[in-house]
DOVO-747704 format. One line per field, with one value per residue (C-alpha): residue in one letter; x, y, z; residue number from 0. Coordinates in pm, whole numbers, plus 50000, padded with zeros to 5 digits. Each point is the difference from the previous one (the first is absolute). Example, Ala and Ser with C-alpha at 12.3 -4.5 7.8 and 13.67 -1.06 7.14 Angstrom:
# DOVO-747704
rest c(a, s)
X c(51230, 50137)
Y c(49550, 50344)
Z c(50780, 49934)
nr c(0, 1)
# end
This chain:
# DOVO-747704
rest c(x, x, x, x, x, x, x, x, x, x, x, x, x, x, x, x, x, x, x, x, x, x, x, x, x, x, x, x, x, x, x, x, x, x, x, x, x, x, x, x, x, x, x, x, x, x, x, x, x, x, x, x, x, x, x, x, x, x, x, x, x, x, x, x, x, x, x, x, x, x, x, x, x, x, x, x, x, x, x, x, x, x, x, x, x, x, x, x)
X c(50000, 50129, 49983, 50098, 50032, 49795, 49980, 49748, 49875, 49957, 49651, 49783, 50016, 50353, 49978, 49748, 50244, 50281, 49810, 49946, 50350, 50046, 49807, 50090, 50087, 50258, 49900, 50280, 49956, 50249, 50260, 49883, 49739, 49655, 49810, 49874, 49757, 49822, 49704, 49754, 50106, 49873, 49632, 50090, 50049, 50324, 50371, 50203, 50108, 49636, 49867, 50304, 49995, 50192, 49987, 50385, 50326, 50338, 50288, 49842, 50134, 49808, 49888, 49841, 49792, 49888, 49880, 49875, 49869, 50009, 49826, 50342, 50357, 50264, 50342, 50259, 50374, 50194, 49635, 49875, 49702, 50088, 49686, 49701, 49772, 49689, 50005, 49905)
Y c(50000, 50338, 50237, 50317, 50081, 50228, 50138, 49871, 50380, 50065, 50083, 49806, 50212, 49957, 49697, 49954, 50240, 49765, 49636, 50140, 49906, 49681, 49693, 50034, 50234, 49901, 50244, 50085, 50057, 50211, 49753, 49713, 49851, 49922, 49907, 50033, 50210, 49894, 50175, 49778, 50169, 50371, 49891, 50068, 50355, 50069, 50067, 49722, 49836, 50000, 49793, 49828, 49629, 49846, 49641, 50011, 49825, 50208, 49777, 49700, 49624, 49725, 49865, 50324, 50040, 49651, 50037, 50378, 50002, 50360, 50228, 50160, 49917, 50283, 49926, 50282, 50049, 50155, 50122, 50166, 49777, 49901, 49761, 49953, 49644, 49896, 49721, 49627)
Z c(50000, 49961, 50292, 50146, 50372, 50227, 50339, 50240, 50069, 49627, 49899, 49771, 49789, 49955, 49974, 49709, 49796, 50027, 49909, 49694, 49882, 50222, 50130, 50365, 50255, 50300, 50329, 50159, 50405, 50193, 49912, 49905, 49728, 50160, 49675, 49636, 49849, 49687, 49794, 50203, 50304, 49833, 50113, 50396, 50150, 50222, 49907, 49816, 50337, 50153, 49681, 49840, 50000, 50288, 49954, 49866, 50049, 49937, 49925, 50092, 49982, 49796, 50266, 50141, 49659, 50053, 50367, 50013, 49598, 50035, 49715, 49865, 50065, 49942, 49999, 50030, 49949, 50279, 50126, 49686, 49846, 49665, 49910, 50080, 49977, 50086, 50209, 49956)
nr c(0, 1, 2, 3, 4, 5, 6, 7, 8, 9, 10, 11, 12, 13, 14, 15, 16, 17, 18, 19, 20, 21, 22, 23, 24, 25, 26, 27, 28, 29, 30, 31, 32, 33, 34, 35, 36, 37, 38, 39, 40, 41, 42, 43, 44, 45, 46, 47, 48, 49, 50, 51, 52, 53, 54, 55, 56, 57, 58, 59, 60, 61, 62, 63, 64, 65, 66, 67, 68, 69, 70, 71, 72, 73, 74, 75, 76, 77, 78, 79, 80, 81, 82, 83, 84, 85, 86, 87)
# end
């Protein structure tokens, strides 16, 4: 999937601008990632950390995905995300 990052205070708004160009969004907490927005996620009302998905796994192991089956798996590269999945 292609994706962009956002903060987790960013508005809606914001947040519809930047989907346009990619599939996913990764939201960004104070200094960590705490989940992933998608256009299905548009529907709710908040900021992007009050209505982002947060059934995720960051870096996980196989094993992880197998037990959790989370709804997106991001994997990152010296803690910058550099994909995004859906899970199983």
């Amino acid at each position: 999937m292609e994706f962009s990052t956002i903060g987790c205070e960013d508005s809606l708004d914001e947040a519809k601008v930047r989907l346009e160009s990619v599939d996913a969004l990764i939201v960004w907490g104070s200094d960590s990632i705490i989940g992933v927005l998608t256009s299905i996620h548009m529907e709710r009302g908040g900021n992007c950390g009050e209505v982002c998905e947060l059934d995720i796994l960051v870096d996980p192991s196989k094993d992880e995905i197998k037990t959790r089956m989370p709804i997106f798996v991001v994997t990152t590269d010296n803690d910058e995300p550099v994909s995004v999945n859906h899970g199983p």
